[in-house]
C-alpha positions as CSV (number, residue, x, y, z in Angstrom):
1,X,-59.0,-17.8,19.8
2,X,-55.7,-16.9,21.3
3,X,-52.3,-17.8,20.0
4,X,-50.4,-21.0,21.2
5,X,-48.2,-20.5,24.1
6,X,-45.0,-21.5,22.1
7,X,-45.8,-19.3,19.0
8,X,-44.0,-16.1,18.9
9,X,-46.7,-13.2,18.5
10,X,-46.0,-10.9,15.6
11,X,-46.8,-7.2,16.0
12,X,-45.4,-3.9,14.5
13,X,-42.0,-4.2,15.4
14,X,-42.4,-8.1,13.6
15,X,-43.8,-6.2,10.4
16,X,-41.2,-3.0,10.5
17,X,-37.9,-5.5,10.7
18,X,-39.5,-7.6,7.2
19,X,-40.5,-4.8,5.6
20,X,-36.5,-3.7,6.3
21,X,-35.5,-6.8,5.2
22,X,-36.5,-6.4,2.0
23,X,-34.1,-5.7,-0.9
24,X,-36.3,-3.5,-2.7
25,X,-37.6,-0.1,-1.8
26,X,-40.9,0.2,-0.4
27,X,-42.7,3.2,0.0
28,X,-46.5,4.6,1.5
29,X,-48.1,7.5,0.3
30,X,-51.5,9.2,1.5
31,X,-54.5,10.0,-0.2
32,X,-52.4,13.7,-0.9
33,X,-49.6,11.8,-2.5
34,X,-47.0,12.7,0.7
35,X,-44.7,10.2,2.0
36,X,-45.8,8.2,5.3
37,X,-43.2,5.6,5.3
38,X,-40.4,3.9,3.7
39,X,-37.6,0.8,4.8
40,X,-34.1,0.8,4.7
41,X,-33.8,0.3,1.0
42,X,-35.9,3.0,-0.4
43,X,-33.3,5.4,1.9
44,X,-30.6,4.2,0.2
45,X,-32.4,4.0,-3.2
46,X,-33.3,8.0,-2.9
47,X,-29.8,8.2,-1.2
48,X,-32.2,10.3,1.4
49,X,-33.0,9.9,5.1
50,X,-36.4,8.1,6.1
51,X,-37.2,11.3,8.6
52,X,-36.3,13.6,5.3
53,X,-38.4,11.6,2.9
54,X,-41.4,11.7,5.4
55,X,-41.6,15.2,4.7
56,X,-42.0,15.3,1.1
57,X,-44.5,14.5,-1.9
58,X,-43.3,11.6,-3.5
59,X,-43.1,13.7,-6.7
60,X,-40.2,15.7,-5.1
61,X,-38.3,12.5,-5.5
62,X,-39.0,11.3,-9.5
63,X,-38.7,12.9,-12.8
64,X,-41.2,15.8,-13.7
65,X,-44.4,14.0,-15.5
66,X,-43.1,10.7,-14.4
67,X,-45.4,7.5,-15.4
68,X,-45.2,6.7,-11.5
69,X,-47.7,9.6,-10.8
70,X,-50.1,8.1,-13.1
71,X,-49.6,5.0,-11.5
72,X,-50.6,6.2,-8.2
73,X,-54.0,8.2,-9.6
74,X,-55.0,4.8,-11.2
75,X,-54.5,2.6,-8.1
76,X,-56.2,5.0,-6.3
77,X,-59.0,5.2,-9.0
78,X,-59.6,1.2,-9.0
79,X,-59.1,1.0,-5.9
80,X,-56.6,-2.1,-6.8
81,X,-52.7,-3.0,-7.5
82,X,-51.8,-1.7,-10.8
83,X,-47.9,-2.2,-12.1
84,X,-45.8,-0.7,-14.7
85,X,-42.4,-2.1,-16.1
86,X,-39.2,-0.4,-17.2
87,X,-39.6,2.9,-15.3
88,X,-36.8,5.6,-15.6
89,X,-36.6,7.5,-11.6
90,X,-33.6,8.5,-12.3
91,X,-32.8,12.1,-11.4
92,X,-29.9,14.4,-10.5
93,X,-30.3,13.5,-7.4
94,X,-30.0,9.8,-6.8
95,X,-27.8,9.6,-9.9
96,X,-29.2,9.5,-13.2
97,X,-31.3,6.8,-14.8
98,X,-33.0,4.5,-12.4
99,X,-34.4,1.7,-14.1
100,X,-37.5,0.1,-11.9
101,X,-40.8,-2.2,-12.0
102,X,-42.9,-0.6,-10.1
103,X,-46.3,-2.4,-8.2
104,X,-48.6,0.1,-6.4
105,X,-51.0,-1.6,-4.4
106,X,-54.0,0.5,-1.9
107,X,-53.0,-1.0,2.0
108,X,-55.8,-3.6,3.0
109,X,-56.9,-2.0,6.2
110,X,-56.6,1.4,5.3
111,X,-57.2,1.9,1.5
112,X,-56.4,6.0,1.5
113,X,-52.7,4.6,1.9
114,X,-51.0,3.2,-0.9
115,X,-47.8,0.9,-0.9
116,X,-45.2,1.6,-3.7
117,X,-42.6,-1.2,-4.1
118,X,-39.9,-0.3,-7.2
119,X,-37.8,-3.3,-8.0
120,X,-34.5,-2.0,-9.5
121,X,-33.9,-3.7,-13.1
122,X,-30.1,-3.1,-12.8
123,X,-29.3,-5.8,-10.7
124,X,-30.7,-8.1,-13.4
125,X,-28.9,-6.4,-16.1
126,X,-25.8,-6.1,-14.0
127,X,-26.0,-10.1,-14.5
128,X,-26.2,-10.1,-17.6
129,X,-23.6,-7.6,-18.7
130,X,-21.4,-9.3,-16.2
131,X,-21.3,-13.1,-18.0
132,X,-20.5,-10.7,-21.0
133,X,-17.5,-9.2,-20.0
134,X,-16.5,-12.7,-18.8
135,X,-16.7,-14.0,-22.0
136,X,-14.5,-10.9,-23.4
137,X,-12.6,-11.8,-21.3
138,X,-12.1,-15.9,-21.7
139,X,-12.0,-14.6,-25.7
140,X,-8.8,-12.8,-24.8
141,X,-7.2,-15.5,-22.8
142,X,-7.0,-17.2,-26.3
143,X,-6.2,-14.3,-28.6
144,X,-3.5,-13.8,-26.0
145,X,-2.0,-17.2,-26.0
146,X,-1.7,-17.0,-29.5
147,X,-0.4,-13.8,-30.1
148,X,2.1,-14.6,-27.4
149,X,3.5,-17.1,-29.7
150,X,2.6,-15.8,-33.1
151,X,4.0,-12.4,-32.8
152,X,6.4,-12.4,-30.4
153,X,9.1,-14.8,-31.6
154,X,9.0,-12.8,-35.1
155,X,9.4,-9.7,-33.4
156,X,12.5,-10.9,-32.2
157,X,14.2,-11.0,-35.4
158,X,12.6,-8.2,-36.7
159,X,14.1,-5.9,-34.0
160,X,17.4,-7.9,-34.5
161,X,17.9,-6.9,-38.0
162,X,17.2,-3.7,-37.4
163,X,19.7,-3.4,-35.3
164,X,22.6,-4.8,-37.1
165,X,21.4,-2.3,-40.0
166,X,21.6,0.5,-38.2
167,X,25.2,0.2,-37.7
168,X,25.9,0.5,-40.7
169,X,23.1,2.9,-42.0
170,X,23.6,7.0,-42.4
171,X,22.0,9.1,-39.9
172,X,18.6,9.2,-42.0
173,X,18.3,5.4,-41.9
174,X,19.4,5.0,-38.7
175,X,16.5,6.6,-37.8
176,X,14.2,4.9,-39.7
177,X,16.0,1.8,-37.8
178,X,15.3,3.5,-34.6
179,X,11.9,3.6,-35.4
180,X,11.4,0.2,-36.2
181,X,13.2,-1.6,-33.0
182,X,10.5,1.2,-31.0
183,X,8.0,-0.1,-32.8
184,X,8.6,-3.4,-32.2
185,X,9.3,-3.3,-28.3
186,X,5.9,-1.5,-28.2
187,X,4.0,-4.6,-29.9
188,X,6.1,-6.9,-27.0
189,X,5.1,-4.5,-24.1
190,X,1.2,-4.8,-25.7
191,X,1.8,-8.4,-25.7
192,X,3.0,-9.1,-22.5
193,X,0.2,-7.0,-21.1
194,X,-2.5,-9.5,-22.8
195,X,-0.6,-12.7,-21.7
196,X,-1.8,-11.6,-18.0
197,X,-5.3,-13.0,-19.2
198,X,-3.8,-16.2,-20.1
199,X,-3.0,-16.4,-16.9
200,X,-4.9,-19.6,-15.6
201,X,-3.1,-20.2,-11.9
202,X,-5.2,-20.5,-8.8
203,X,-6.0,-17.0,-7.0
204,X,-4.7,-17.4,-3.0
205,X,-7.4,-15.5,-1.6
206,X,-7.3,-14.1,2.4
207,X,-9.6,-11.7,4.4
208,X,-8.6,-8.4,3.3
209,X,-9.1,-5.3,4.7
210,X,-10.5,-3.6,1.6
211,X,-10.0,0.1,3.3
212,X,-6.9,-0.3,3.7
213,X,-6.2,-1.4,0.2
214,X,-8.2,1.5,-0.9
215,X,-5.6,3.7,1.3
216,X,-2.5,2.3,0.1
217,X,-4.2,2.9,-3.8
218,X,-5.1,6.7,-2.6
219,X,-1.5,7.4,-1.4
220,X,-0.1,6.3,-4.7
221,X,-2.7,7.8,-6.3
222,X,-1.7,11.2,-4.6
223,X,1.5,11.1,-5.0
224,X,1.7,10.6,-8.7
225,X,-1.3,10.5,-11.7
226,X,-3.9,12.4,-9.2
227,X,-1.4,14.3,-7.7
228,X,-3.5,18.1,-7.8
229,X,-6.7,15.9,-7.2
230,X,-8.9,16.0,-4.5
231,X,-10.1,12.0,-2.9
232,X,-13.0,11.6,-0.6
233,X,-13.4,8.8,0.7
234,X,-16.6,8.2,2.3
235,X,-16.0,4.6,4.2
236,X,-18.5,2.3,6.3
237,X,-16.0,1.5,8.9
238,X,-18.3,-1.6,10.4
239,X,-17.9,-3.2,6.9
240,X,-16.7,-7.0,7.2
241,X,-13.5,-8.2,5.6
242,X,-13.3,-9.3,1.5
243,X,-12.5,-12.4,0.6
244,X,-9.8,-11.7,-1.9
245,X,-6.5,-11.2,-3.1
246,X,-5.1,-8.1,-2.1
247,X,-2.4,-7.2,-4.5
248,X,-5.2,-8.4,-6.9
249,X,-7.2,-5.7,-5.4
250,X,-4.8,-3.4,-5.1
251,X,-4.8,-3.7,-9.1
252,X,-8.2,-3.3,-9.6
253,X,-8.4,0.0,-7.8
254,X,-5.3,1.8,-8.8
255,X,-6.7,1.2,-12.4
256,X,-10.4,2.3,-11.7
257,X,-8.7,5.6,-9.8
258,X,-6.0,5.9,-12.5
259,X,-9.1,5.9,-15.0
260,X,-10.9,8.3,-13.3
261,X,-8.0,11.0,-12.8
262,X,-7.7,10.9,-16.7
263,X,-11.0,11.5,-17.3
264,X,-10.9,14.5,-14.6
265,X,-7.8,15.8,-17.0
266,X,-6.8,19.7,-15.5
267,X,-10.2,20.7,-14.8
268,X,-9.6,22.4,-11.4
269,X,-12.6,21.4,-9.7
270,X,-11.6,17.3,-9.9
271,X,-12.7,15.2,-7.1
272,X,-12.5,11.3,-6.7
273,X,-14.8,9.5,-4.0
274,X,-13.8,6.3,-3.1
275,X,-16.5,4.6,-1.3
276,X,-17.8,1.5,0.7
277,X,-20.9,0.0,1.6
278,X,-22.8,-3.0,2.9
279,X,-25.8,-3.6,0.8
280,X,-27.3,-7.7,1.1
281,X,-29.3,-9.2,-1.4
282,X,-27.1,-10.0,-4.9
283,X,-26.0,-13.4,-5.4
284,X,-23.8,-15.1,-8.2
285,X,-22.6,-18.2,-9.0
286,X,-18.6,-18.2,-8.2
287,X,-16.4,-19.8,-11.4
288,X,-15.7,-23.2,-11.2
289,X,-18.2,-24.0,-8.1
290,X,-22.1,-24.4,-8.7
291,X,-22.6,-22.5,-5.1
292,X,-23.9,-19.3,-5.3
293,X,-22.3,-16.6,-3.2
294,X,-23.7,-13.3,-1.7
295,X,-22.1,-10.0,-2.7
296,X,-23.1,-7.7,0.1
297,X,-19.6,-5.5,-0.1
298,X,-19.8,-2.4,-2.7
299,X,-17.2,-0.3,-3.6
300,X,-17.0,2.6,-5.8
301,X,-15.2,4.8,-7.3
302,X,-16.7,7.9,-8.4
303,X,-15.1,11.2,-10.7
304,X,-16.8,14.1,-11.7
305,X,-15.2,14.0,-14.8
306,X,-16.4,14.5,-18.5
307,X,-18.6,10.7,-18.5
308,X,-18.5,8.2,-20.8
309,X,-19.6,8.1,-24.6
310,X,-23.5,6.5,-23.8
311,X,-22.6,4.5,-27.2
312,X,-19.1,3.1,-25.3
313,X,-20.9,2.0,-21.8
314,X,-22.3,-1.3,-22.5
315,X,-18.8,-2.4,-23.8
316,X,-16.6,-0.5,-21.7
317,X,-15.4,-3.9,-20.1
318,X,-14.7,-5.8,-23.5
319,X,-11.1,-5.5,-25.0
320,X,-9.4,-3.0,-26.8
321,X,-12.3,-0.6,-25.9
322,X,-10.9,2.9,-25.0
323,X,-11.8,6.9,-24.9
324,X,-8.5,7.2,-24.8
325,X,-6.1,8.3,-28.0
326,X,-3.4,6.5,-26.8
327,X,-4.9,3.7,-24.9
328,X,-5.2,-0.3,-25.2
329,X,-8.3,-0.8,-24.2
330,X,-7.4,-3.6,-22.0
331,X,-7.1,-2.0,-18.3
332,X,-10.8,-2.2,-18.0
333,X,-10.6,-5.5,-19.5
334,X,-8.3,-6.9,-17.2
335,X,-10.3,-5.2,-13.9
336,X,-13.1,-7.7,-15.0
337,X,-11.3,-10.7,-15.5
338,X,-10.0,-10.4,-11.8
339,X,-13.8,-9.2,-10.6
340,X,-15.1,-12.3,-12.1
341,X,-12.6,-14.3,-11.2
342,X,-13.2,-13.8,-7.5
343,X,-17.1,-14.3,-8.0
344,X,-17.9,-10.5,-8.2
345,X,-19.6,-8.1,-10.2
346,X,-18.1,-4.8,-11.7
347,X,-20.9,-1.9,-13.3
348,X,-20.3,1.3,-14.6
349,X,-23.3,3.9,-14.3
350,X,-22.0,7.6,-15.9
351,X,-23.2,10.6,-16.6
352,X,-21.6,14.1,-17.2
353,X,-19.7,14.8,-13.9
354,X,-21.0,11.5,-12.0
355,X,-19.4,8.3,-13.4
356,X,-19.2,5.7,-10.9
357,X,-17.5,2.2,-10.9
358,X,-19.1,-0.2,-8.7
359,X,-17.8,-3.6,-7.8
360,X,-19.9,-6.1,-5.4
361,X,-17.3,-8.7,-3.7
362,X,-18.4,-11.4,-1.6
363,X,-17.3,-11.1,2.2
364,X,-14.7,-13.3,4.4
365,X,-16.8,-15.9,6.7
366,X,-14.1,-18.0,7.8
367,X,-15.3,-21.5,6.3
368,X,-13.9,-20.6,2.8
369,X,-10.7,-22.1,0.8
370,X,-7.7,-19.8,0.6
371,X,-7.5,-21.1,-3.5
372,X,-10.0,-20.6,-5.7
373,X,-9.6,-20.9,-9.6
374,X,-9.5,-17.8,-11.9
């Protein structure tokens, strides 16, 4: 029976364009265990070409003794889908643990070939990690508004008796005095820094050029804490605008770089990439709206410092979390309260000399409001 006149036919080109469609990497091996074929987002998943993939064994590409082997013997064994949950793929190179499902299923018309489709768990966990560190966050709005009025106001007096002793104290006690009014305008400045959470006004939000935010963060950047660094920047220059506040943005970044450039320290070999991309398929629920939003725009920022404590990574975003001495623990903090705030995500993946910051924005379509709620 042939097709109806007015129904498009479907043929390889049809099948090539869903399977590239697809969020989540697919890949066919032969009877040998050698790549055949892959879409778009098992390239970007083995951060390898399609044409380089091709001509490889899939076990070039996943841990040594990796469960996914197995996987593939005992699909080919049954001669039926078998699937396997909470995968590590990581490897050096596609940047360190790679948590996946992974369904391997023999092809219908030709069994000797068998589909591998890994569904990345991080995205999920992203999710979750990210209504975490907006509730850190909302839980320091509070402690902020308080401490704003608890501490502060005391302060005040302390420092001003301290001063009014010290004119009159010998040099000894004046420098206990001196010590005291320091003291004191350090617990203000840490103040003040929290209060920005409290800060509840509406976010004006534009198309921004997020590459040239990125630029104007690099050239302070360069010509201050990372000045000695080396920044790549590897950029998609087809990517859309943000929908955003820049000087928000410009925040965000300057702290994520800053961040980076004093984990580098003075090893001489210290690189930042600053990065862009265009990857489709997360969605999340914007604050204050019950519309879900794509995120297709990534951006990273990447050192080949030290890494982070594994012990510190799931609550690197909640406050007064730091590896720092010296630090407050509430830069971080703060870059989450303005990435949730404008509907996005921020995730930290790290390993020693790989630590990347990624945060997913949603894009600029035209049909938004300029004001949207914090």
């Amino acid at each position: 029976m042939s097709a109806p006149a007015n129904r498009p036919r479907t043929g390889a080109g049809a099948a090539e364009a869903v399977l590239n469609a697809l969020p989540h990497p697919v890949v066919c091996v032969d009877e040998e265990g050698r790549i055949v074929d892959v879409n778009v987002s098992a390239e970007a998943f083995f951060e390898t070409s399609a044409n380089t993939l091709r001509r490889h064994h899939i076990r070039e590409f996943v841990p040594f003794g990796s469960p996914l082997i197995q996987l593939i013997d005992q699909a080919r064994e049954r001669g039926a889908p078998v699937n396997e949950y909470r995968v590590d793929l990581g490897t050096p190179r596609n940047g360190g643990e790679r948590i996946v499902d992974i369904h391997v299923a023999p092809l219908h018309d030709k069994p000797e070939i068998l589909v591998l489709v890994l569904q990345e768990r991080t995205i999920a966990d992203k999710m979750d990690r990210q209504l975490t560190h907006r509730s850190a966050a909302r839980s320091v709005t509070a402690l902020a508004a308080m401490l704003a009025h608890e501490i502060k106001n005391p302060l005040s007096g302390i420092r001003g008796a301290a001063q009014l002793l010290e004119q009159s104290a010998s040099d000894d006690d004046r420098a206990l005095t001196r010590l005291i009014c320091d003291e004191a305008d350090r617990i203000v400045k840490l103040v003040d820094r929290m209060e920005v959470f409290s800060d509840e006004r509406p976010i004006e939000r534009e198309a921004v050029n997020i590459h040239a935010v990125l630029e104007h963060v690099k050239r302070i950047a360069q010509t201050g804490f990372a000045r000695g660094l080396r920044i790549v920047e590897d950029y998609d220059p087809s990517l859309p605008p943000v929908f955003a506040n820049r000087d928000q943005l410009v925040q965000v970044f300057l702290n994520l770089v800053k961040n980076a450039a004093e984990a580098i320290g003075d090893a001489s070999d210290g690189e930042i990439m600053l990065s862009t991309a265009f990857r489709p398929g997360v969605r999340l629920s914007v604050p204050g709206s019950s519309t879900r939003v794509s995120l297709p725009l990534q951006f990273t920022v990447r050192d080949n410092g030290p890494g982070v404590p594994e012990d510190l990574l799931p609550h690197l975003f909640d406050p007064f979390v730091t590896t720092k001495p010296t630090g407050s623990g509430l830069g971080l903090a703060l870059v989450a309260k303005i990435v949730g705030a404008h509907g996005g995500i921020i995730e930290c993946e790290s390993q020693p000399r790989r630590t990347s910051f990624r945060v997913l924005m949603p894009m600029f379509t035209g049909g938004e409001s300029r004001r949207a709620r914090s």
